[in-house]
N, C-alpha and C positions, 0 to 999 in steps of 0.2 A: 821821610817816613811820616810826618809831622801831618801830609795832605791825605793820607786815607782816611774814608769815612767810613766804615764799617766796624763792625763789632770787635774785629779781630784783629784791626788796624790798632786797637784801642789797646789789646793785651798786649801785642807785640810791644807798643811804645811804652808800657808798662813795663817789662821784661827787659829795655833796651836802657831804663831808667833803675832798675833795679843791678842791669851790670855795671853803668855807668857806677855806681855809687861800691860795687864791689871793687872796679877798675882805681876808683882814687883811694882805696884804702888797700891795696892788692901794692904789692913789693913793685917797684918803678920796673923790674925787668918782664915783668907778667901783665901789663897792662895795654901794650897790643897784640897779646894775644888774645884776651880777653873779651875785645873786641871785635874780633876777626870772628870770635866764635859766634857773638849774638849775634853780628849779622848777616852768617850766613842759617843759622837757626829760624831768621825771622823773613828770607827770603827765600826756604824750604819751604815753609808756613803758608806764604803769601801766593806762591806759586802753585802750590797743590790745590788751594779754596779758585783760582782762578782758573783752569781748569776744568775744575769740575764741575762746577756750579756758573759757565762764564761771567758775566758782568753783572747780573745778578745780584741785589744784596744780599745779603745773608742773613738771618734773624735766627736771633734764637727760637726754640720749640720747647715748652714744657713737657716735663717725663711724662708726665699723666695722660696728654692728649696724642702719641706716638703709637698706641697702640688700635689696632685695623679694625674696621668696623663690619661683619661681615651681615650679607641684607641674610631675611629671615624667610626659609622654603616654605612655599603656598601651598595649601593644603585644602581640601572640602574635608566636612564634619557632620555625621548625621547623627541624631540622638537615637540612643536606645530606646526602643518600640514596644508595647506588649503586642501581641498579635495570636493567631492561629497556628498551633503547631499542629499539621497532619501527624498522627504515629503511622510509619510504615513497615511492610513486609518483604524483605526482598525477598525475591525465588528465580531462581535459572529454571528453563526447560527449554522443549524441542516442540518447533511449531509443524501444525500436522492439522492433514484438513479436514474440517467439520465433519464432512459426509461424505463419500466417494462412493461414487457411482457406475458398476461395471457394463459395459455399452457391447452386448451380444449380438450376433447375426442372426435374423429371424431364421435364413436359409443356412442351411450346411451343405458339405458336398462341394462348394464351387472355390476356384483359385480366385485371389485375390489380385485384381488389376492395377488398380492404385491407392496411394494413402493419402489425404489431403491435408492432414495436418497433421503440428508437430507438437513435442512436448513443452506446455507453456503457451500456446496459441490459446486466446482466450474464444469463445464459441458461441453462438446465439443457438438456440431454440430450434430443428429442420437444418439445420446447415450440415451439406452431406459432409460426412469424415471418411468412410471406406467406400471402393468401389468394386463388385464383383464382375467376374469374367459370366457375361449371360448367354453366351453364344450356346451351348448346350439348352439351356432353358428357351430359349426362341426357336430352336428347333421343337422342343415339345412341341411350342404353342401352336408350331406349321402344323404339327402330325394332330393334333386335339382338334383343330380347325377343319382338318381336311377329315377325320373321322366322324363330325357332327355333319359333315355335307356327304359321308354316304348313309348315318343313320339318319336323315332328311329325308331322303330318294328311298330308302325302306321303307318309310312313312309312308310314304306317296304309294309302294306299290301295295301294302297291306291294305291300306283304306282303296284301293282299287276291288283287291280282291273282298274284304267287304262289302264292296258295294256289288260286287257280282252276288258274292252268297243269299243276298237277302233280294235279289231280283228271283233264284232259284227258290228261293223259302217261301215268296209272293204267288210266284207260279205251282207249288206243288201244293200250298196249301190251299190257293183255287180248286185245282184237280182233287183234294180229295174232299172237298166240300158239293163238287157237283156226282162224285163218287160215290157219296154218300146218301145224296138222295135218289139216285137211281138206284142204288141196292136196297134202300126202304121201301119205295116202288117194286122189286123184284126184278128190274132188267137188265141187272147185273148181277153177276153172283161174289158172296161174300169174300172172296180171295182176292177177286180184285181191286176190292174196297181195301181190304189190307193190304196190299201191293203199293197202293197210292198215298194210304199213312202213312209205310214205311218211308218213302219218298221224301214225304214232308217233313218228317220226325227228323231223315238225314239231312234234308236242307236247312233246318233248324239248328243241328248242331254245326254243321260248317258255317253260317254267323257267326255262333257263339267262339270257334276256332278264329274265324277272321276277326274281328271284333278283340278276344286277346291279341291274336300277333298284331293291332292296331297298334293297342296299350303296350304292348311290350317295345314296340317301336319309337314311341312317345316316350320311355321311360329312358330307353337309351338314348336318343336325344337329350336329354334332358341329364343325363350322366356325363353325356360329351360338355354338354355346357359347363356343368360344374368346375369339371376337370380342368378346360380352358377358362374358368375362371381362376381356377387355384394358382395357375401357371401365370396367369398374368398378374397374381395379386403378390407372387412370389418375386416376380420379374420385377415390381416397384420394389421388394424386401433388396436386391440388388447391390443398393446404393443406400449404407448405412448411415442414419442422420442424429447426430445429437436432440435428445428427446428432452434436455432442457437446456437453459443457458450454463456458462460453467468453463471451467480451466480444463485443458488437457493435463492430467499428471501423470500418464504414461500413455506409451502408442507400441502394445507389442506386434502390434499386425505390422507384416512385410510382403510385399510384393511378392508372389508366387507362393504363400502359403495358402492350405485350403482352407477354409471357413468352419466352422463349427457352431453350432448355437448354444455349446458350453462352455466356451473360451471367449474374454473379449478380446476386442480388436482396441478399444480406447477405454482410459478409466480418466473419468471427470470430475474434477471439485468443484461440486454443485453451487453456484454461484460465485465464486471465489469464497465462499466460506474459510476461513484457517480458524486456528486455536492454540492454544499455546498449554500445552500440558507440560509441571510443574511439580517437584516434591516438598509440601510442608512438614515440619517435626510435628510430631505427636502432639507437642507440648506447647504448639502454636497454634493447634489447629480452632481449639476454639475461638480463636479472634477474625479466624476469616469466614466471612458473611458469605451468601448469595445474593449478587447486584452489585457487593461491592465496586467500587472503580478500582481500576489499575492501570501503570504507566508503564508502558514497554517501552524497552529501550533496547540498541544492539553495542555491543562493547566495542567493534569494528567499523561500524557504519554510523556515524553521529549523526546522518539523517534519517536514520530510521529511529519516527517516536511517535508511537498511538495512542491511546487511549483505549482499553480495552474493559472487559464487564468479568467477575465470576460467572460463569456460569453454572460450572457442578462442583462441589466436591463429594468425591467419590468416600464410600462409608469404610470400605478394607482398609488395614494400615498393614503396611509388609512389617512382616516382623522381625526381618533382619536387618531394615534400615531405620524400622519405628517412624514410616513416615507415610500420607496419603495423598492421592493424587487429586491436585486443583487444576480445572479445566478455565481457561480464561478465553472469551468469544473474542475474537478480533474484527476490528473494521477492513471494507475490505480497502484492499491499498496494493497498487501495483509494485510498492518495492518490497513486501512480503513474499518470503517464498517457504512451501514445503521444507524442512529440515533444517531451517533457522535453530541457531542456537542462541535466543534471548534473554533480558532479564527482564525482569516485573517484578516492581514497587505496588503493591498491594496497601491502599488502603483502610488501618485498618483503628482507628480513632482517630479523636481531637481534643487539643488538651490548650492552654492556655501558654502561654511564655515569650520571656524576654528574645527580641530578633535584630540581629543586624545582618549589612551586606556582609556576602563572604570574602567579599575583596580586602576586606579589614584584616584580616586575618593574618598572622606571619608565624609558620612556624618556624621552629628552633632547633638548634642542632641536636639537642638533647632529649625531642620528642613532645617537648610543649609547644605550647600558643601562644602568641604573644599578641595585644591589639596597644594602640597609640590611645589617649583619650587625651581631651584637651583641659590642661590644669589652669592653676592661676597664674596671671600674666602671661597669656597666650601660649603657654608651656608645653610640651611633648611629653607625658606621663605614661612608661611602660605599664601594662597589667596582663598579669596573666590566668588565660582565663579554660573553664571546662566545656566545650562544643558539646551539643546534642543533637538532634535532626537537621539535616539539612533539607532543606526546602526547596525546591525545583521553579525558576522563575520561566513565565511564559512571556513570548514576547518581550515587549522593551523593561522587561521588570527582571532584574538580576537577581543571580540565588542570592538565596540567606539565610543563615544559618540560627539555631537556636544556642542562646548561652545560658549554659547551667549555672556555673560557677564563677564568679572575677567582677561580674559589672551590675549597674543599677538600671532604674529604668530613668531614662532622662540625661544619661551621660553621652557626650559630645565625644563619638567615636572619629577619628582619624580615618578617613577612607582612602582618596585618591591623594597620594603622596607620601604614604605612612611609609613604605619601604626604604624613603629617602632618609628621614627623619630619625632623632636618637634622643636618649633621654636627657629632658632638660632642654632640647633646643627651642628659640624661640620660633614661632611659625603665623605666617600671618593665613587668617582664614577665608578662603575665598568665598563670594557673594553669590 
């Protein structure tokens, strides 16, 4: 027993000497037992430290230094900011477009052959959208054509017989000029001198006869042309074309309806124009400007987010909801559609105040806020604190929020890692 070196070697032989010395003062009949006992007590001992710990020495451990050392959660820290607080307005409404433009058939009367586009086809300037059935109209323009080539050939035959009448006018009016001096002479008698004015007097008015049916030949002519102009000017009307650029937002024309030029065939959102109309209270409304900006946003769609202007507010306030209607202009943007149900953040001042990121942030079960700030000795210090605007980050710049209430400016807020973190723990900061 004498050759262990360890700690425990030391107590045992200790214990082995302390029975020894109970064994020679112990009644002579108890004195191997006595023995029997310490050593298997000290080969219980010796057996278990070896074991578990194998050849190993074994050393003592101070109480003090047994207890675990645990490492300390890393954390970033940004200080409280003073900054810009936008004040804003929210408002829901229904986007609806600028200006809508109903697209009629100059011609009426003809069936509709085809429809070239659909609802949501965006549209340039001329680009045809309906097409009429012209085959009745191109028959006009045969029957207009072929009745200006007989009132041609009328033409022709009136200025014929014009041209006789006034050879007959030429001739009588000779005859009664040489009629006339033979009857001043006396070798004629007066009757026949009147005989032969008559003559001339009638070949004078059949000119004046041929000469109208000329012009009236000419006039028809010239009716027939119009006519085939109309028909042909009708015949481009046909083929109905967007007269500016612009969204389809309805197509009620269908194939085999007839046309009318009271009803349209397409109605267009003049340029992609929208707008986003909106109810403010009563009691808000003085705050919102004309030109203000605003931010749309759609509570379904996290991609849809513009920048849009006031445009009107309208002056009526309904009196059963005490509220008036704001017009907001939108940009145009292909994921906008008619009957969106948006929201807009109306800007509507700026004010000064304390800001941090909103990642800071932790609520509570109870309905509060809780943020981390960093104490002394690197410390995790709960505070609770009162939120005001939230602030909308563009790009790589996170929201942040406004604190009313809980922090200072210049406190070293907990940001990425706070959730981990509890109070009191030590935390190291990262660089």
């Amino acid at each position: 027993m004498t050759q262990l070196q360890d700690s425990d070697s030391v107590t045992v032989v200790e214990n082995e000497s302390s029975l020894a010395k109970e064994v020679s003062s112990a009644p002579r009949g108890y004195g191997k037992l006595f023995i029997g006992v310490g050593l298997g007590i000290a080969i219980a001992v010796l057996g278990s430290r070896f074991f578990a710990g194998g050849s190993a020495p074994i050393e003592d451990t101070p109480v003090a230094e047994t207890t675990s050392q645990v490492s300390a959660q890393t954390v970033t820290v940004i200080p409280v900011q003073t900054g810009q607080v936008t004040e804003r307005l929210t408002i829901t409404g229904t986007v609806q477009p600028a200006d809508l433009l109903q697209v009629t058939p100059q011609i009426g009367g003809l069936q509709i052959r085809d429809v070239l586009v659909d609802e949501g086809d965006r549209v340039v300037a001329g680009q045809p959208l309906v097409i009429l059935n012209d085959t009745e109209l191109r028959t006009q323009i045969e029957q207009a054509q072929s009745q200006i080539e007989v009132a041609q050939a009328q033409l022709q035959q009136e200025r014929a017989n014009l041209s006789q009448s006034q050879a007959l006018l030429a001739e009588a009016e000779a005859n009664e000029q040489s009629y006339r001096s033979l009857a001043d002479q006396g070798a004629i008698s007066r009757e026949e001198l009147r005989s032969r004015s008559t003559q001339a007097a009638t070949a004078r008015e059949s000119v004046r006869v041929a000469e109208a049916n000329v012009a009236s030949a000419e006039a028809t002519i010239r009716s027939r042309q119009s006519e085939l102009a109309r028909l042909e000017n009708q015949l481009q009307y046909t083929t109905v074309v967007a007269p500016m650029d612009g969204i389809v937002a309805e197509r009620p024309a269908s194939v085999g309806n007839v046309s009318s030029t009271a009803s349209a065939v397409v109605t267009l959102i003049e340029g992609n124009q929208l707008e986003l109309m909106g109810d403010v209270p009563q009691a808000q409304l003085t705050q919102v400007q004309i030109g203000a900006p605003a931010v749309v946003t759609s509570s379904t769609d996290p991609s849809i987010r513009v920048e849009g202007t006031i445009r009107e507010v309208q002056p009526l306030i309904d009196p059963q909801t005490r509220t008036a209607k704001v017009i907001i202009g939108l940009p145009e943007s292909d994921r906008l559609r008619a009957g969106m149900f948006l929201t807009a953040n109306i800007q509507v001042g700026q004010r000064s105040g304390l800001v941090i990121p909103a990642t800071a942030l932790l609520p509570q079960t109870d309905g509060s806020i809780q943020v981390y700030v960093l104490g002394e000795g690197q410390t995790a210090v709960a505070r609770s604190v009162e939120v005001g605007t939230r602030i909308s980050g563009t790009g790589d710049t996170p929201d942040q929020v406004e604190i009313v209430q809980g922090l200072r400016a210049g406190d070293q807020v907990i940001v990425a890692g706070a959730s981990y973190v509890q109070e009191g723990d030590v935390v190291t900061v990262a660089e």
